[in-house]
C-alpha positions as CSV (number, residue, x, y, z in Angstrom):
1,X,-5.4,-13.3,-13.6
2,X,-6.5,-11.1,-11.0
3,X,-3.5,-9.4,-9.4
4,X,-3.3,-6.5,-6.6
5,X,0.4,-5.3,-5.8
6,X,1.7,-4.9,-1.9
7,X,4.7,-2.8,-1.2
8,X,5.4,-3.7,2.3
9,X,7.9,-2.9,4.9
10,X,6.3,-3.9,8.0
11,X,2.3,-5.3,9.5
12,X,-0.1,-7.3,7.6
13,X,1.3,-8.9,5.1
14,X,-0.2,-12.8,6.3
15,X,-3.5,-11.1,7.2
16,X,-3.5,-9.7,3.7
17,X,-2.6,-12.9,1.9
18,X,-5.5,-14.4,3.5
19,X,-7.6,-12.7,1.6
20,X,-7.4,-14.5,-1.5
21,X,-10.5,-16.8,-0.5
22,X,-12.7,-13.8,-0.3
23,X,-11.6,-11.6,-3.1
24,X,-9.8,-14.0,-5.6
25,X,-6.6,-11.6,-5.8
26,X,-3.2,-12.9,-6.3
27,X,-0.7,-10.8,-4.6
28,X,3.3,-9.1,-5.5
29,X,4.8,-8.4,-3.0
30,X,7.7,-6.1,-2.8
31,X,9.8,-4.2,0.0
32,X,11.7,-1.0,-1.6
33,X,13.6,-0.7,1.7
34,X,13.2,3.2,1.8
35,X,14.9,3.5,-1.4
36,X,12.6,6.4,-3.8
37,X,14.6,5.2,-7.0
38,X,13.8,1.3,-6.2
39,X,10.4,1.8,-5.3
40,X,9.5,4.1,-8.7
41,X,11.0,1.3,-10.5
42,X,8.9,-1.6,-8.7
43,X,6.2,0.4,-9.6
44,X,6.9,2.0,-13.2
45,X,7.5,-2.2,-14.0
46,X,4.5,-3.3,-12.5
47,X,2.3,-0.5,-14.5
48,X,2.9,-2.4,-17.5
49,X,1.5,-5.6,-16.6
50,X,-2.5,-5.7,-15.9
51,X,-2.2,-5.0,-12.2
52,X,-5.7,-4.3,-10.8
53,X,-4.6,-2.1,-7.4
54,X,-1.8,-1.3,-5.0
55,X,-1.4,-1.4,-1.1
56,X,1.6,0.7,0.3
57,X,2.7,1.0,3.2
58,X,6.4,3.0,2.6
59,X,6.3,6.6,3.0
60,X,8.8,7.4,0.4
61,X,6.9,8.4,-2.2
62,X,4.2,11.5,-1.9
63,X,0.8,10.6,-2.0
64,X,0.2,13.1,-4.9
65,X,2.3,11.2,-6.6
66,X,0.8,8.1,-6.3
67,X,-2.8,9.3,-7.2
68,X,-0.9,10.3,-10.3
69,X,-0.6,6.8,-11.3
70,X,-4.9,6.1,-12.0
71,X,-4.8,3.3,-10.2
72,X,-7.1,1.8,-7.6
73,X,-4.4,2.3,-4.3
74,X,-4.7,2.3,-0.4
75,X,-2.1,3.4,2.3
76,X,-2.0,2.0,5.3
77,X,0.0,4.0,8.5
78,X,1.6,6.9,6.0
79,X,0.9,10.5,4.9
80,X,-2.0,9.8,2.8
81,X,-3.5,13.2,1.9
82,X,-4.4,12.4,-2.1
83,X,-5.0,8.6,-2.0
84,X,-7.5,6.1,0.2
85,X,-5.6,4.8,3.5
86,X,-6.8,2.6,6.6
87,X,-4.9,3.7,9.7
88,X,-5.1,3.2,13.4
89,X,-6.3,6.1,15.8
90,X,-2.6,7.3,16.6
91,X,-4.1,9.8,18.7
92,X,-6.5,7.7,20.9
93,X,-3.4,5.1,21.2
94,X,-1.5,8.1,22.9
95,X,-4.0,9.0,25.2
96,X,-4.6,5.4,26.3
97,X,-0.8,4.6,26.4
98,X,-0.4,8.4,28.8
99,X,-3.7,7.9,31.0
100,X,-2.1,4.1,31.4
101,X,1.2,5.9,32.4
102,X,-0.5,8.2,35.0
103,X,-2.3,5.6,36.8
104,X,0.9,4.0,37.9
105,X,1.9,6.8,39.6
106,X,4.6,8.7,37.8
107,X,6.0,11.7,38.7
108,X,7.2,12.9,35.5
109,X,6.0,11.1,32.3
110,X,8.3,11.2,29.1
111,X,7.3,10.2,25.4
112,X,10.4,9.4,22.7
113,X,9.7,10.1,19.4
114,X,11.1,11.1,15.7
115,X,10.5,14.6,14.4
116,X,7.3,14.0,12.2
117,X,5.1,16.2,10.0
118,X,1.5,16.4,11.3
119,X,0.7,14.2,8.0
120,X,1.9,11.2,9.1
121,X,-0.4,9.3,11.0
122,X,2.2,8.4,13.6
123,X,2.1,11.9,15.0
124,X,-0.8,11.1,16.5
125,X,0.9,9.4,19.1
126,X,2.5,12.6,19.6
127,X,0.1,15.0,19.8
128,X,-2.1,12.5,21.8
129,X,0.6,12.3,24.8
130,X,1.1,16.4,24.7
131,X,-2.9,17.0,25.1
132,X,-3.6,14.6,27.5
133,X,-0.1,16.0,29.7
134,X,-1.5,19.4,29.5
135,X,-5.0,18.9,29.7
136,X,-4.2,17.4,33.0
137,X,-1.2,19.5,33.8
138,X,0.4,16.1,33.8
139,X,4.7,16.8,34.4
140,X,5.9,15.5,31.3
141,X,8.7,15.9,28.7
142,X,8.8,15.4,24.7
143,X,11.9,14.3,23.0
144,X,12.1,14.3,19.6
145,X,15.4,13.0,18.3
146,X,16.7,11.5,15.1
147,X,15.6,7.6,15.5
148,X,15.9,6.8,11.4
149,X,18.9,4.7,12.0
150,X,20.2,1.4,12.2
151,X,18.8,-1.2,15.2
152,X,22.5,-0.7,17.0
153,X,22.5,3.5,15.9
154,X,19.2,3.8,17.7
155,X,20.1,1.6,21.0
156,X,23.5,3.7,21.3
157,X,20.6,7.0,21.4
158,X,18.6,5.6,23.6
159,X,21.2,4.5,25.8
160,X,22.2,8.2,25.9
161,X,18.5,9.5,26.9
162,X,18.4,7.3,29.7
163,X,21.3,8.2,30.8
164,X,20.4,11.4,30.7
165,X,16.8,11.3,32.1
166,X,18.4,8.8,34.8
167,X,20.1,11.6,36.0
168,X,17.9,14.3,35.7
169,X,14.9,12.6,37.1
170,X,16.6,10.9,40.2
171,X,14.5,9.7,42.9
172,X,11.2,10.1,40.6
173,X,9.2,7.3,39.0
174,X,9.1,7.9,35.7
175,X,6.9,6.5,33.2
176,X,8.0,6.2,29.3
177,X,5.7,6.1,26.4
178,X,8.2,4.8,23.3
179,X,7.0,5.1,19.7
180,X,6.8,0.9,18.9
181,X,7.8,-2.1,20.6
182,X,11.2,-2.3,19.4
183,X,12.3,1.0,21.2
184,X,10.6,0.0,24.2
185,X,12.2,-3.1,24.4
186,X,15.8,-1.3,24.1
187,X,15.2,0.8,26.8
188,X,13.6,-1.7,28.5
189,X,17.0,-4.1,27.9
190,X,19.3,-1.3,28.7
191,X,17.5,-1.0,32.3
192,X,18.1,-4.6,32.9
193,X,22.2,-4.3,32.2
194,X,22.2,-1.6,34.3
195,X,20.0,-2.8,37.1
196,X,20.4,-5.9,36.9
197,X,15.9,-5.8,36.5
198,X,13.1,-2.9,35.9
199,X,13.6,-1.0,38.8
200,X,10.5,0.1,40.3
201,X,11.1,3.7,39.4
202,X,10.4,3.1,35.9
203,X,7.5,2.8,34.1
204,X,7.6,1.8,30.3
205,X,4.9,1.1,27.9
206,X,5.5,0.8,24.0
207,X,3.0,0.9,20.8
208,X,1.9,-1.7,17.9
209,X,1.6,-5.1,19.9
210,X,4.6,-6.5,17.7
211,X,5.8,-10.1,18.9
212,X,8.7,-8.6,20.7
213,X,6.2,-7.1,23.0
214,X,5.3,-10.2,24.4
215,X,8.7,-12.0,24.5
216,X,10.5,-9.8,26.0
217,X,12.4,-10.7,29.0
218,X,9.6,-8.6,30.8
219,X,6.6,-8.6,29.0
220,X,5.8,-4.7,27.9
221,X,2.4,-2.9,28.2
222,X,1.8,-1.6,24.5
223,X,-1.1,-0.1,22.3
224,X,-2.0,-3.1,19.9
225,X,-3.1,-2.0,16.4
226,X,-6.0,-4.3,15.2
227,X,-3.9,-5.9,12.0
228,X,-6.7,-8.3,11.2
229,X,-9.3,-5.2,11.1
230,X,-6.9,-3.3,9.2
231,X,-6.0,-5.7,6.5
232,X,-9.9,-6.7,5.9
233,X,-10.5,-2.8,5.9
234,X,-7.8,-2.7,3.0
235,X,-8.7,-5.0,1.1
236,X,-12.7,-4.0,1.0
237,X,-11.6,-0.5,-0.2
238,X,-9.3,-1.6,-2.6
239,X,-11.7,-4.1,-3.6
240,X,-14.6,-1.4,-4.6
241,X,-12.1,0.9,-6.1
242,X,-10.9,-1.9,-8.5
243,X,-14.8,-2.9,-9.1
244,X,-16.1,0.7,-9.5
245,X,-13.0,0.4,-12.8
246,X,-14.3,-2.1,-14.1
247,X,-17.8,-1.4,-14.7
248,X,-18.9,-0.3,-18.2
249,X,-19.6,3.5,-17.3
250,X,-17.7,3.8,-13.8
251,X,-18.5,6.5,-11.6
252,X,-16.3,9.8,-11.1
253,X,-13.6,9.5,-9.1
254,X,-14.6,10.6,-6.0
255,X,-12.4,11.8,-3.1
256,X,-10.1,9.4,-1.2
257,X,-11.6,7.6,1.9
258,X,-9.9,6.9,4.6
259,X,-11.1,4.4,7.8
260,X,-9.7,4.7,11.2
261,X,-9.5,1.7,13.6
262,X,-9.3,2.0,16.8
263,X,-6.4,0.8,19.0
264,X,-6.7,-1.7,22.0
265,X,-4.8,-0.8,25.6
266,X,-3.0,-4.0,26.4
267,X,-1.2,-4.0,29.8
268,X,1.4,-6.0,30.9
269,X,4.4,-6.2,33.5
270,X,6.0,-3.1,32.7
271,X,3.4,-0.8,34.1
């Protein structure tokens, strides 16, 4: 039995599934939650059976650590230095999501984000919003806060920063790039309670096209990731990496690829 092993936390999990028709691969999937002694179990287990490949998407585990392994594996959105990854072009997301922003009209405009090392791929969104601010001398504000909480942790935060940019930014429209759909929906919520709507002052776009996006109570403008593209992209690397093993003589391992797709602007109500 041909079997390729997904540890997943989040994105194309259906999309990879799908695949089956085309590759003939029967998938395990697992979800390690963040937890580094989990997830090198999963893993340590799964090494004994005949696995032909991994696709990971946690970040808890090193990626020169995972090459360790010799086997055929692909990242998707994590540090991804040692190993073959598919991500989406962070950066270009950043600037679309900012030169969105600035079109409205802002005044000031203000991204939300983790502290991240520059080997994420998620930075991107990061240094995207700072170089298109200053390349345009664009008034604009970073804030990098500690968002690896719980769903109620993080709204209680965010709460606080509006609070706080509410007051410091009063009488200015002010447009607010969050890192995903889920945080731009909680600002987006907290707005409502206190307004009673989206008052016209703000601006608010998020990233990821996640379903929440579209159902919120006002739809939000969001950088959409192309999940199909990435999962197909995925697979077909895997699927050469796994082929190239099996092969009488297989080549040298070569160096790790990685693909880029680009992102897709999608704007809605909230801009």
């Amino acid at each position: 039995m041909r079997r390729a092993v997904i540890q997943f936390q989040i994105l194309p999990l259906n999309q990879i599934l799908k695949t089956y028709d085309t590759y003939g691969y029967k998938f395990l999937v697992f979800t390690g939650n963040d937890h580094e002694a989990t997830e090198r179990k999963y893993i340590q287990e799964l090494l004994s059976y005949k696995i032909e490949g991994m696709i990971i998407l946690s970040h808890t585990i090193p990626s020169r650590e995972l090459a360790s392994y010799n086997l055929p594996i692909v990242t998707i959105e994590r540090e991804d230095q040692f190993v073959s990854s598919v991500n989406t072009d962070n950066y270009m997301g950043a600037v679309q999501a900012t030169s969105l922003l600035a079109r409205t009209g802002a005044d000031i405009l203000i991204h939300i984000n983790a502290e991240l090392s520059p080997q994420v791929p998620s930075y991107g969104r990061i240094k995207g919003f700072s170089d298109i601010c200053e390349e345009y001398q664009i008034p604009h504000e970073l804030i990098l806060t500690d968002t690896d909480r719980s769903y109620e942790e993080t709204s209680q935060i965010l709460k606080k920063l509006l609070d706080d940019i509410d007051n410091r930014y009063k009488g200015r429209t002010k447009g607010l790039f969050l890192p995903n759909d889920t945080f731009a929906n909680i600002m987006l919520n907290h707005l409502i309670q206190k307004y009673g709507q989206l008052p016209d002052d703000y601006k608010i776009i998020g990233f990821d096209d996640s379903p929440v996006s579209r159902e919120a109570i006002v739809p939000i403008s969001t950088v959409g990731q192309q999940i199909d593209r990435i999962a197909a992209s995925a697979m077909e690397i895997l699927h050469e990496q796994i082929t190239e093993r099996h092969k009488r003589k297989p080549a040298l391992s070569s160096e790790p690829v990685h693909k880029i797709i680009p992102p897709i602007l999608i704007k809605r109500e909230t801009t």
